[in-house]
N, CA, C and O atoms as CSV, one atom per row, in Angstrom:
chain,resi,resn,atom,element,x,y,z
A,1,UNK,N,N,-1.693,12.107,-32.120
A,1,UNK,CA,C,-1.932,11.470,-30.839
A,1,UNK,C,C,-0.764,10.567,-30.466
A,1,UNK,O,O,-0.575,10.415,-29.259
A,2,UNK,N,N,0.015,9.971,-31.280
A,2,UNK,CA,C,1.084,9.169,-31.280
A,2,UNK,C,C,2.257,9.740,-30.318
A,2,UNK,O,O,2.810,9.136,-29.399
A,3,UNK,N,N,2.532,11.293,-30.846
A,3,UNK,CA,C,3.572,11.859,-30.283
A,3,UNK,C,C,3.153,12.221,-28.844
A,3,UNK,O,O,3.914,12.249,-27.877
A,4,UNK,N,N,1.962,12.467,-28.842
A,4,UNK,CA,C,1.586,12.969,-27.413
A,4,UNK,C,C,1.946,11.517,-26.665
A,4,UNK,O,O,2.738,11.619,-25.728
A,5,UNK,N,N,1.467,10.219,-26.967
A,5,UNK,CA,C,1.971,9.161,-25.837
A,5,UNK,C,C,3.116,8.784,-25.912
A,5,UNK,O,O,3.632,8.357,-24.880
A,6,UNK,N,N,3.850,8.813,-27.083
A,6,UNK,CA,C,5.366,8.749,-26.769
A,6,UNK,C,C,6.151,9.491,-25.921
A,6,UNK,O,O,7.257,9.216,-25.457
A,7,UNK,N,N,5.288,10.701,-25.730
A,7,UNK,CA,C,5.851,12.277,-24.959
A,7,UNK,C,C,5.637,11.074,-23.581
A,7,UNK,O,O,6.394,10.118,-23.409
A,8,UNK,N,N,4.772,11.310,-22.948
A,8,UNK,CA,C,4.174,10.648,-21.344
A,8,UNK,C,C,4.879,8.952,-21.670
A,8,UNK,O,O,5.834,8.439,-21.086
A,9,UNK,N,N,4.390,8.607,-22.318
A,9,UNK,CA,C,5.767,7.435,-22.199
A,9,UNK,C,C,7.055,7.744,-21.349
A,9,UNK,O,O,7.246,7.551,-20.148
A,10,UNK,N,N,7.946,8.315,-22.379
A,10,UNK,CA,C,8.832,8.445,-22.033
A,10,UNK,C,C,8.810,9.242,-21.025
A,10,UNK,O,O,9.924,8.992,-20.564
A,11,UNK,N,N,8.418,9.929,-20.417
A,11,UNK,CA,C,8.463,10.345,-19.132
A,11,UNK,C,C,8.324,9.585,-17.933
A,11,UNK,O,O,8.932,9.756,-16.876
A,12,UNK,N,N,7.226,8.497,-18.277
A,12,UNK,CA,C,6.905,8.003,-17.087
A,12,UNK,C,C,8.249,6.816,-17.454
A,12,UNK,O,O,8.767,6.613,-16.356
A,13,UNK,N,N,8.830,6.165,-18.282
A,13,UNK,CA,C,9.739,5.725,-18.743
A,13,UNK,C,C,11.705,6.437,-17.646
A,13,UNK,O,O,12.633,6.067,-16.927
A,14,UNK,N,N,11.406,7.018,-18.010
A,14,UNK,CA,C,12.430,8.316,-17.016
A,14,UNK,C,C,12.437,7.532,-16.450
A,14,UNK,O,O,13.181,6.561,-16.315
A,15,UNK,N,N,10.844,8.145,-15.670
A,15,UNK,CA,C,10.985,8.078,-14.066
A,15,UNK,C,C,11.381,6.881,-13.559
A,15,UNK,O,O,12.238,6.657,-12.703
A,16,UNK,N,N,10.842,6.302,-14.023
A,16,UNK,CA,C,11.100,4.483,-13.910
A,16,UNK,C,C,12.715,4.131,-13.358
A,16,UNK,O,O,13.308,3.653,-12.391
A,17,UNK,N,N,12.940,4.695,-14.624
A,17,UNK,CA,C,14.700,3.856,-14.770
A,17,UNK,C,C,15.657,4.839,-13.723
A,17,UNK,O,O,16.646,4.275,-13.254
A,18,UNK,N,N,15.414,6.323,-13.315
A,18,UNK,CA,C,16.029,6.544,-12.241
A,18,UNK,C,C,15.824,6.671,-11.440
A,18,UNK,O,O,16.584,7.346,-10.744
A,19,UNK,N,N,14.267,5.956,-10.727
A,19,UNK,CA,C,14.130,5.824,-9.332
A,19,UNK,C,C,14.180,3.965,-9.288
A,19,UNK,O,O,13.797,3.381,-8.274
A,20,UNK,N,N,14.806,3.032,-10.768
A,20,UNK,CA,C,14.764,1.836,-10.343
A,20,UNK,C,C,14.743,1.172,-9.072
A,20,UNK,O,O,13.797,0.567,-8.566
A,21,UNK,N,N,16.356,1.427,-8.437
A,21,UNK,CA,C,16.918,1.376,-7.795
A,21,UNK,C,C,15.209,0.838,-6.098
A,21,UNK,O,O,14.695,-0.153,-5.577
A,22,UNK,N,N,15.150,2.098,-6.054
A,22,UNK,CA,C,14.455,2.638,-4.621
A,22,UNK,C,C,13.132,1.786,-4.844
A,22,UNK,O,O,12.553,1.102,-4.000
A,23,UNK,N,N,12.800,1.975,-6.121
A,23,UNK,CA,C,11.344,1.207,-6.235
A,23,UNK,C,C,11.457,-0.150,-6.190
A,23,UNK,O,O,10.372,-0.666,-5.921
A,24,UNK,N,N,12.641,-1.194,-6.401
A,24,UNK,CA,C,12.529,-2.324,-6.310
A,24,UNK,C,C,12.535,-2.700,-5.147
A,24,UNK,O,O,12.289,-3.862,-4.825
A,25,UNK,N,N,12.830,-1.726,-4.298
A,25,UNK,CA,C,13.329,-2.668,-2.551
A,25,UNK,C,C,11.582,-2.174,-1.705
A,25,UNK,O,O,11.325,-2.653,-0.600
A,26,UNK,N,N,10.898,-1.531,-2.175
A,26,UNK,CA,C,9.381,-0.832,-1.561
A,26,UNK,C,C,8.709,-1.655,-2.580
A,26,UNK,O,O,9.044,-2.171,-3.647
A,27,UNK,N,N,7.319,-1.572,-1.652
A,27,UNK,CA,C,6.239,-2.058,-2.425
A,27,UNK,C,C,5.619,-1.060,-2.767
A,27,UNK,O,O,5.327,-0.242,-1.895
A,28,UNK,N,N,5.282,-0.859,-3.967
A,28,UNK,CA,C,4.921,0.256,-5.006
A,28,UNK,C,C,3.727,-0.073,-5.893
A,28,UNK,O,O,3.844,-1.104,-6.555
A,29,UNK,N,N,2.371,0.764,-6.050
A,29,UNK,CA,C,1.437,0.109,-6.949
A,29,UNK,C,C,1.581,1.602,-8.228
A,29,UNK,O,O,2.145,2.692,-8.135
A,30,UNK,N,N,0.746,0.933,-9.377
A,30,UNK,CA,C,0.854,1.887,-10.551
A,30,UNK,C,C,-0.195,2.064,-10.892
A,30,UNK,O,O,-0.911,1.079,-11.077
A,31,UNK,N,N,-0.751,3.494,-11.129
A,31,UNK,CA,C,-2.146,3.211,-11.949
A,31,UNK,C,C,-1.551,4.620,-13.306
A,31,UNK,O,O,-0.622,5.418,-13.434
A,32,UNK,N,N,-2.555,4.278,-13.910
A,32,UNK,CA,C,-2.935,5.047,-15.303
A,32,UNK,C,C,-4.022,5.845,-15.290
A,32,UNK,O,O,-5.026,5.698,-14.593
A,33,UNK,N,N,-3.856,6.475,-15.875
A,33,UNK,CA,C,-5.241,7.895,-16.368
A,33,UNK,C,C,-5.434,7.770,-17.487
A,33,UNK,O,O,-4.361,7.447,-17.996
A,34,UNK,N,N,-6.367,7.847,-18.385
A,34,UNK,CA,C,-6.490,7.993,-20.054
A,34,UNK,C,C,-7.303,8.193,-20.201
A,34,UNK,O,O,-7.869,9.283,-20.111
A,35,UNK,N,N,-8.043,6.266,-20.761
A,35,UNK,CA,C,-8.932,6.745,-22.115
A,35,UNK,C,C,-10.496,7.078,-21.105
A,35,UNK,O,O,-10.899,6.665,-20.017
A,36,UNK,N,N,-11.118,8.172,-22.295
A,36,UNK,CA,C,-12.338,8.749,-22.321
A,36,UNK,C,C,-13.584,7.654,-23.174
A,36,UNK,O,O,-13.617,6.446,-23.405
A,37,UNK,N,N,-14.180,8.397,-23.360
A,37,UNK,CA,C,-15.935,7.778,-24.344
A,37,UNK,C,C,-15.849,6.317,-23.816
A,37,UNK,O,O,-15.132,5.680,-23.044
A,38,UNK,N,N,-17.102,6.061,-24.736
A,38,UNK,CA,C,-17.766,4.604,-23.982
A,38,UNK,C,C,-16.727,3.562,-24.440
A,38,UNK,O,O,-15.916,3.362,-25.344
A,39,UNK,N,N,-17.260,2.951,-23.184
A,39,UNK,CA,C,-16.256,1.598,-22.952
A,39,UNK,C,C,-14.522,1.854,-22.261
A,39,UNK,O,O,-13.645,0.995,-22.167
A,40,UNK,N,N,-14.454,3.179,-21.895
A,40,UNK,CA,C,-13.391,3.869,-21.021
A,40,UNK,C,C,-13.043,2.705,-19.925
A,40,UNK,O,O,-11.856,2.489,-19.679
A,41,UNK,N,N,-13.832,2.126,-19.416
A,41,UNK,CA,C,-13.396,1.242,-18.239
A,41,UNK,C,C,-13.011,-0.296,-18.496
A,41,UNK,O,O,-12.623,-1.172,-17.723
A,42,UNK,N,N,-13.181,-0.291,-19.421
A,42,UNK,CA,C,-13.084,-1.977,-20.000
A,42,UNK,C,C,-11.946,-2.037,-20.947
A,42,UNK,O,O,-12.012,-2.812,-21.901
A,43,UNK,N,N,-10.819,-1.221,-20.752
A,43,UNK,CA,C,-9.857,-1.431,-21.717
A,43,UNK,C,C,-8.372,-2.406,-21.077
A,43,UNK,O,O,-8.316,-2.450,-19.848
A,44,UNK,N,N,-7.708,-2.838,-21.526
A,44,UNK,CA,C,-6.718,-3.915,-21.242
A,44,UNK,C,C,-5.613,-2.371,-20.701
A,44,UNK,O,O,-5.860,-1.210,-21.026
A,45,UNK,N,N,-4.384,-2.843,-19.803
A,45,UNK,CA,C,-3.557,-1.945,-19.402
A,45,UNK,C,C,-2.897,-2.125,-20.923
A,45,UNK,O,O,-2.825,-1.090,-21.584
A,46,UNK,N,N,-2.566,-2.963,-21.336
A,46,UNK,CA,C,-1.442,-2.808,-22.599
A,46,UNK,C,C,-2.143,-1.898,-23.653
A,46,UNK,O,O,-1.521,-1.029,-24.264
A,47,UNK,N,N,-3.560,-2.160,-23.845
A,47,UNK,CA,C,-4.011,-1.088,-24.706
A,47,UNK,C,C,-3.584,0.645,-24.573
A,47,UNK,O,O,-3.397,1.410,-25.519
A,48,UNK,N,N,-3.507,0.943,-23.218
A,48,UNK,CA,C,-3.390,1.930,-22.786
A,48,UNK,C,C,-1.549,2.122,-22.501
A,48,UNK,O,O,-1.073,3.256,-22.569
A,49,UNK,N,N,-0.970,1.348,-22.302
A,49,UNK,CA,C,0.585,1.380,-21.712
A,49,UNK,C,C,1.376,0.625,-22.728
A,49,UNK,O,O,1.214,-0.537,-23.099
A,50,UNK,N,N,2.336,1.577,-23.140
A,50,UNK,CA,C,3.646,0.930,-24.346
A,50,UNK,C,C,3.687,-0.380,-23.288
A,50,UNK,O,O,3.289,-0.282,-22.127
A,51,UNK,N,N,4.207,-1.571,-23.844
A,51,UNK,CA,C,4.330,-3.068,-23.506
A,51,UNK,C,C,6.149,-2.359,-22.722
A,51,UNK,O,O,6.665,-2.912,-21.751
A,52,UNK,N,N,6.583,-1.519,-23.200
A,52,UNK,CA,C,8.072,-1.716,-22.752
A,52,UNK,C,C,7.749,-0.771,-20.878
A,52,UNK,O,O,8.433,-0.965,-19.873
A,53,UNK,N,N,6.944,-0.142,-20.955
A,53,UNK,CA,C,6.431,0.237,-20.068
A,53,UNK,C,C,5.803,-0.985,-18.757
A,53,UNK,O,O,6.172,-1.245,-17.612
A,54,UNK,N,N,4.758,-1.472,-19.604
A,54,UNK,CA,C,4.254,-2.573,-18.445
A,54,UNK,C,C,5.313,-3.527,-17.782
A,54,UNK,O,O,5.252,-3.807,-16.585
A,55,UNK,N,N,6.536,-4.135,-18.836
A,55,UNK,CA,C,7.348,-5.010,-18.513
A,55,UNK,C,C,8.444,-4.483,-17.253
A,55,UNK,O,O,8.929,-5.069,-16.285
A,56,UNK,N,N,8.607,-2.623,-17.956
A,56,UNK,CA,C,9.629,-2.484,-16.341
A,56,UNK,C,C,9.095,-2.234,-15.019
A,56,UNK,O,O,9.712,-2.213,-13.955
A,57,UNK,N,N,7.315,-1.964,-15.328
A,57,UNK,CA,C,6.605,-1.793,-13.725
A,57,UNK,C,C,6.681,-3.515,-13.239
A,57,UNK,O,O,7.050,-3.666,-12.074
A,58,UNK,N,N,6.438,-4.514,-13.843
A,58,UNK,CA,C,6.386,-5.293,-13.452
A,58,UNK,C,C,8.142,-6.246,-13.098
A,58,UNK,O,O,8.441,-6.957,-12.139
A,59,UNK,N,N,8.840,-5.909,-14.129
A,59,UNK,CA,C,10.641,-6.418,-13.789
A,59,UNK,C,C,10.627,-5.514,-12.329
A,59,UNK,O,O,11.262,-6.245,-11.570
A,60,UNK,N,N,10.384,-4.775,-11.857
A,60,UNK,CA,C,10.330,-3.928,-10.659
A,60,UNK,C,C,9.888,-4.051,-9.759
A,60,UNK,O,O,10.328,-3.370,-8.833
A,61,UNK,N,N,8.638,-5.092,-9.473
A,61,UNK,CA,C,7.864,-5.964,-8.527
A,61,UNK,C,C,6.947,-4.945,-8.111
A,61,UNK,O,O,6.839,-4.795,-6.894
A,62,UNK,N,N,6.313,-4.267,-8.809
A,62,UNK,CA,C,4.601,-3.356,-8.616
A,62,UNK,C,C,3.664,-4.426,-8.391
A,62,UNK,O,O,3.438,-5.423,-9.076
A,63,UNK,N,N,3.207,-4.074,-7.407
A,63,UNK,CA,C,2.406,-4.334,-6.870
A,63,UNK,C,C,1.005,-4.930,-7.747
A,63,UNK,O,O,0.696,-6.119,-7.823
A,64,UNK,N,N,0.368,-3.945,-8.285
A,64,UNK,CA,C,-0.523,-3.935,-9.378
A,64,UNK,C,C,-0.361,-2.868,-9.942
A,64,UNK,O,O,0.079,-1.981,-9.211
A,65,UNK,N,N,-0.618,-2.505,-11.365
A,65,UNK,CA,C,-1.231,-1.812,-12.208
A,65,UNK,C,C,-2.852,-1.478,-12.527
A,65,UNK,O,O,-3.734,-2.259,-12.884
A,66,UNK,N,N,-2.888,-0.726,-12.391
A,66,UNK,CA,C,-4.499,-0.634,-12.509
A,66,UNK,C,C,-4.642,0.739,-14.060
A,66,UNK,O,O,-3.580,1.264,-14.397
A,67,UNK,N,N,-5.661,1.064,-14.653
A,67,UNK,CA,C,-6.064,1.999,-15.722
A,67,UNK,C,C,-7.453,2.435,-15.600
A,67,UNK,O,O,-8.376,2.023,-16.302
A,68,UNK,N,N,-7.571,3.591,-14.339
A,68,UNK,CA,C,-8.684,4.330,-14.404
A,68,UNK,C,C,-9.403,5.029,-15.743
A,68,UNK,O,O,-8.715,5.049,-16.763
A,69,UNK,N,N,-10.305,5.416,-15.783
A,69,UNK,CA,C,-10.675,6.416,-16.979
A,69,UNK,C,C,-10.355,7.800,-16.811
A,69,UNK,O,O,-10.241,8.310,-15.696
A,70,UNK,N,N,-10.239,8.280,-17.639
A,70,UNK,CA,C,-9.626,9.551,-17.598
A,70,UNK,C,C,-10.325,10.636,-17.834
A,70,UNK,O,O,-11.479,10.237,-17.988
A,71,UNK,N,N,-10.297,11.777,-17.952
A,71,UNK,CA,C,-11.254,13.144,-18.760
A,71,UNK,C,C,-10.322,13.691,-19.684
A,71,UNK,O,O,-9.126,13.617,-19.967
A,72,UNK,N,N,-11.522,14.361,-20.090
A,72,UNK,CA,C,-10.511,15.526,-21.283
A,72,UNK,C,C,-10.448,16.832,-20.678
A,72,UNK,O,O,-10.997,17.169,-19.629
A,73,UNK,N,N,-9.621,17.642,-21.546
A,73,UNK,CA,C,-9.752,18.901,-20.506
A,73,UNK,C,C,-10.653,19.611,-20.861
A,73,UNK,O,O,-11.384,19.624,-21.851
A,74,UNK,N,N,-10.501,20.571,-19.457
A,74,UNK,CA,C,-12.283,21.607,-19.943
A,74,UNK,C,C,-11.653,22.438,-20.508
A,74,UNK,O,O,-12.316,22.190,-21.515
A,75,UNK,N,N,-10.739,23.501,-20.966
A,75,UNK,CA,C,-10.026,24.223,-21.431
A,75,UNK,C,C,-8.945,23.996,-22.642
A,75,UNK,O,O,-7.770,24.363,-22.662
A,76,UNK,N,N,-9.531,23.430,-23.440
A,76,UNK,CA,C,-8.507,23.015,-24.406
A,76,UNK,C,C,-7.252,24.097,-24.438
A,76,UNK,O,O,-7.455,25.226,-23.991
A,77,UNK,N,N,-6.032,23.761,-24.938
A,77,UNK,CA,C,-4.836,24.459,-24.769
A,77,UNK,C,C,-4.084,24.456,-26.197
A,77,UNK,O,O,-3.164,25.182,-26.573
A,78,UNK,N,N,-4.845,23.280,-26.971
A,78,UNK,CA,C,-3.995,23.127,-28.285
A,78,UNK,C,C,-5.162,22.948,-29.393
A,78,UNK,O,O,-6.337,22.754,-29.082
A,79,UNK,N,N,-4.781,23.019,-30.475
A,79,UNK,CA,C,-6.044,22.322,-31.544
A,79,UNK,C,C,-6.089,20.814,-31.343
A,79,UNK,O,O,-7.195,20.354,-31.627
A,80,UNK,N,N,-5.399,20.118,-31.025
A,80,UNK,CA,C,-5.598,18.716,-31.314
A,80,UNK,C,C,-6.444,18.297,-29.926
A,80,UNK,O,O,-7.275,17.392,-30.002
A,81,UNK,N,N,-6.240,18.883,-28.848
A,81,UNK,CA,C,-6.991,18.740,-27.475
A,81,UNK,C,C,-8.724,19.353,-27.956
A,81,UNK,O,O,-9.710,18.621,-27.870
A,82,UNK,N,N,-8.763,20.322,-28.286
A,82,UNK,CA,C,-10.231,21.237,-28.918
A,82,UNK,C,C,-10.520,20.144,-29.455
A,82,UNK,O,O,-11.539,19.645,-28.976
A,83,UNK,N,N,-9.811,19.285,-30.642
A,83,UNK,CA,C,-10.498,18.436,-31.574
A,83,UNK,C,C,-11.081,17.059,-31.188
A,83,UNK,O,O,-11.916,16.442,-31.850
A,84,UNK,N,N,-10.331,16.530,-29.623
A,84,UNK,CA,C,-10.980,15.610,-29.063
A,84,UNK,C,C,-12.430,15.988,-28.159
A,84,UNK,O,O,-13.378,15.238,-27.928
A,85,UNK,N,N,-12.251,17.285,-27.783
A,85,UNK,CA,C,-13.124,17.632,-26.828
A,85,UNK,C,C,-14.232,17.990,-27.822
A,85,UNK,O,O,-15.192,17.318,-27.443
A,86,UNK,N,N,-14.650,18.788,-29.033
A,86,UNK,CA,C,-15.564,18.456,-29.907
A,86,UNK,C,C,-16.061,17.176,-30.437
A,86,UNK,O,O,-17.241,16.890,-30.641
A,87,UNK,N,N,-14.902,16.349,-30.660
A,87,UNK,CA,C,-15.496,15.175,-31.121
A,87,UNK,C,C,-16.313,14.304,-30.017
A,87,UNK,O,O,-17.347,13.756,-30.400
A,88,UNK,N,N,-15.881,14.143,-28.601
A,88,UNK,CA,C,-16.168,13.458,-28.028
A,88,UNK,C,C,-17.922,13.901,-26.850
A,88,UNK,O,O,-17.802,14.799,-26.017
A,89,UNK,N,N,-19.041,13.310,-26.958
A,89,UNK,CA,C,-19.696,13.287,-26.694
A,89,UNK,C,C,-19.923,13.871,-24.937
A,89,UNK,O,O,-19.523,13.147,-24.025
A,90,UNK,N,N,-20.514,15.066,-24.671
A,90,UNK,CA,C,-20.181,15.109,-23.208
A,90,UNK,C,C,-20.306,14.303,-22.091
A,90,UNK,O,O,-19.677,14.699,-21.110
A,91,UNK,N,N,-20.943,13.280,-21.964
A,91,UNK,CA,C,-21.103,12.163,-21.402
A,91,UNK,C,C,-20.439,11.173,-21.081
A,91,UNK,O,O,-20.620,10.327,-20.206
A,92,UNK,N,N,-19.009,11.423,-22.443
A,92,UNK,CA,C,-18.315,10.735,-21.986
A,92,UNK,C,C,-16.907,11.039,-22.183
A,92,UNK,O,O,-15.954,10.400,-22.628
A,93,UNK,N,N,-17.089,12.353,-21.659
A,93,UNK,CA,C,-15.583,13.226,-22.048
A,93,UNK,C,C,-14.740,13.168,-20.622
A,93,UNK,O,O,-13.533,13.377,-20.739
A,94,UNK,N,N,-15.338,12.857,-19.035
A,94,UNK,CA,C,-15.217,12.588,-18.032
A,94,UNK,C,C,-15.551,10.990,-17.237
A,94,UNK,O,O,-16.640,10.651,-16.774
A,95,UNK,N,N,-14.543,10.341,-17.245
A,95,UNK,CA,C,-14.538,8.493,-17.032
A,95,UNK,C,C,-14.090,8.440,-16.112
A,95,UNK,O,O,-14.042,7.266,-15.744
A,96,UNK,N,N,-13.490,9.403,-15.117
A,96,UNK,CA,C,-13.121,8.953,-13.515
A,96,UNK,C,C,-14.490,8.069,-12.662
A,96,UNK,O,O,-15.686,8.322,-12.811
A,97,UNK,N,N,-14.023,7.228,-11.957
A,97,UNK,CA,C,-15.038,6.621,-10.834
A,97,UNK,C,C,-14.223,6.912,-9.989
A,97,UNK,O,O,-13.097,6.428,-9.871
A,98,UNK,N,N,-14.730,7.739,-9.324
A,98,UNK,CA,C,-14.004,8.108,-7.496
A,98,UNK,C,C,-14.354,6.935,-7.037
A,98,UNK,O,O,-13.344,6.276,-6.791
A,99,UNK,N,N,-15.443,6.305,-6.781
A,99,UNK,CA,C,-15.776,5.171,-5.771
A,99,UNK,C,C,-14.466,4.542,-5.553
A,99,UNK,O,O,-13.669,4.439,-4.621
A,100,UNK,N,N,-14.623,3.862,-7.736
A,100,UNK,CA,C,-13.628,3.166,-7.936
A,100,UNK,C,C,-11.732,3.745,-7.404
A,100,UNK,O,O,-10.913,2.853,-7.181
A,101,UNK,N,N,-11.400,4.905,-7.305
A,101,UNK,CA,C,-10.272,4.895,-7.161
A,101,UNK,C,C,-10.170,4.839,-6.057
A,101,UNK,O,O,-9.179,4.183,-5.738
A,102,UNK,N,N,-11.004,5.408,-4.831
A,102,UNK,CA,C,-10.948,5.221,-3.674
A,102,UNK,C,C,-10.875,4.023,-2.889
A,102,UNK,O,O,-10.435,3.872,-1.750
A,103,UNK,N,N,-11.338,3.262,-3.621
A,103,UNK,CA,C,-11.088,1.978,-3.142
A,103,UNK,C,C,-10.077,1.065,-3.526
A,103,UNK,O,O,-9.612,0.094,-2.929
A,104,UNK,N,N,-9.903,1.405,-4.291
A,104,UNK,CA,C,-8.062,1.026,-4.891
A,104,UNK,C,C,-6.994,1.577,-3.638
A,104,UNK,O,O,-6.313,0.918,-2.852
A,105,UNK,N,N,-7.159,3.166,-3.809
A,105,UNK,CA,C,-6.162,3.586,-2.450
A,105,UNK,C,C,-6.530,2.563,-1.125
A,105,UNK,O,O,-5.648,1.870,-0.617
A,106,UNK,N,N,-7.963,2.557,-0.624
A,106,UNK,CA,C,-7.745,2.206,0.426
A,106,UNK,C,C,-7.988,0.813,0.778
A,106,UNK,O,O,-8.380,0.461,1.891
A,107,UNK,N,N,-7.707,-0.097,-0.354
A,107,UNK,CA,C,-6.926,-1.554,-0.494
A,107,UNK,C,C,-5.154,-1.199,-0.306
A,107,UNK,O,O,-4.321,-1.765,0.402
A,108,UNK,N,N,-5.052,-0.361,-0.985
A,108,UNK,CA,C,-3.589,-0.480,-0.745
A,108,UNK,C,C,-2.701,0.162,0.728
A,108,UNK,O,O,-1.556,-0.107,1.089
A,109,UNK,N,N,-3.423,0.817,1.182
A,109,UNK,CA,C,-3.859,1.256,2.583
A,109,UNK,C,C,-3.603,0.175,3.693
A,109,UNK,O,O,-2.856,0.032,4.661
A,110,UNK,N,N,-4.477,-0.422,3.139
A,110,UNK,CA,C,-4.776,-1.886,4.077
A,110,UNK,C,C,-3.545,-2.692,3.939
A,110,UNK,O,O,-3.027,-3.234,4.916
A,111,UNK,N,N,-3.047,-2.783,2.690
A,111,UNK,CA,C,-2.090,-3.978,2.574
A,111,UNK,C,C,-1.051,-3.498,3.434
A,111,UNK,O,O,-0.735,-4.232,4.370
A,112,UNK,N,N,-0.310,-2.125,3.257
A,112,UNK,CA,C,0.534,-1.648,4.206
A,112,UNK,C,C,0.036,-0.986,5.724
A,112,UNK,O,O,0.567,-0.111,6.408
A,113,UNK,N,N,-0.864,-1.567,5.882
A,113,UNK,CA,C,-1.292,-1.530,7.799
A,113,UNK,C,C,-2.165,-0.060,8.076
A,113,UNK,O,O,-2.820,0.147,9.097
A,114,UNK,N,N,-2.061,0.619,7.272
A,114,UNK,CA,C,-2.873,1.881,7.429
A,114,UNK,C,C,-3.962,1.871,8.200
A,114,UNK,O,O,-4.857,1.031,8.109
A,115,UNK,N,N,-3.930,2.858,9.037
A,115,UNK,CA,C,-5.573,3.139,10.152
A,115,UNK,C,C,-6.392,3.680,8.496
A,115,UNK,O,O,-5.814,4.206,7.545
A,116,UNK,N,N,-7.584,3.395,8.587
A,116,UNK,CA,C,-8.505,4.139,7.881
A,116,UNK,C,C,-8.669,5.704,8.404
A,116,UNK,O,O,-8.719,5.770,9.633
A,117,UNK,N,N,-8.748,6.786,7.821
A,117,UNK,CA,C,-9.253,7.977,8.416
A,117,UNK,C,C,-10.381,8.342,8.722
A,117,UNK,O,O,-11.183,8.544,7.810
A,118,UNK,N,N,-10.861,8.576,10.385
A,118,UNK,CA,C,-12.556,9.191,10.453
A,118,UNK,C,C,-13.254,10.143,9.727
A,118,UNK,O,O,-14.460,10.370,9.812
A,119,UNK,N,N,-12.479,10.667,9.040
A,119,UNK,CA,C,-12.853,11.418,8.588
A,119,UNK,C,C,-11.669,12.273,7.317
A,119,UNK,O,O,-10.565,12.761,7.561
A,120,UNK,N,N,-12.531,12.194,5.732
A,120,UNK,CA,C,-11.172,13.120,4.953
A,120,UNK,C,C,-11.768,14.325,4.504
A,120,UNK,O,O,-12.880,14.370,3.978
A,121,UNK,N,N,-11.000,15.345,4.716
A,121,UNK,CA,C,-10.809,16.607,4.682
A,121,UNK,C,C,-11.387,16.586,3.226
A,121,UNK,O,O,-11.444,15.498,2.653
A,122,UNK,N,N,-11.917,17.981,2.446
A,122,UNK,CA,C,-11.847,18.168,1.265
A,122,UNK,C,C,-13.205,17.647,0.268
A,122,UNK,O,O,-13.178,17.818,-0.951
């Protein structure tokens, strides 16, 4: 599991350092996807985000960080993915709150002047 977040680390790590530049002069918010099973919503961002991570969203002036819950996949692709999705209870193999993210977007909506939409597609 180690290598898998060092993998997405460093990616989201990348991205970071060569869109520095553009992201410091915009106001930019960050969220996270992850953890699954109980207590998915009550976890600290650092639990979930390398510390060298949190420090350059924030040296960068983000807005907020936020750490939704995440799912597992329905299709495992590897043994170590199969081995979370067996272990983990179905109930709580899926931790998204739409409410909750939706209302995150459309706070941040608001902060940058956005009309609300009458209506969303989908």
């Amino acid at each position: 599991m180690k290598n898998m977040l060092v993998a997405y680390a460093s990616k989201r790590d990348g991205f970071l350092r060569r869109h520095a530049d553009g992201l410091s002069r915009l106001p930019f918010w960050v969220f996270s996807s992850g953890p699954v099973g109980e207590g998915a919503g009550t976890l600290e961002p650092a639990w979930t985000e390398p510390p060298r991570i949190l420090d350059r969203i924030e040296r960068l002036g983000a807005r907020e960080h936020v750490v939704f819950g995440g799912r597992l996949p329905v299709q495992a692709k590897n043994p170590f993915e199969r081995s979370l999705v067996e272990r983990t209870p179905r109930q709580y193999r899926d931790r998204r709150d739409w409410r909750e993210i939706r209302a995150w977007a459309a706070g941040i909506a608001s902060e940058l002047g956005a009309r609300r939409p009458t209506s969303i597609a989908g």
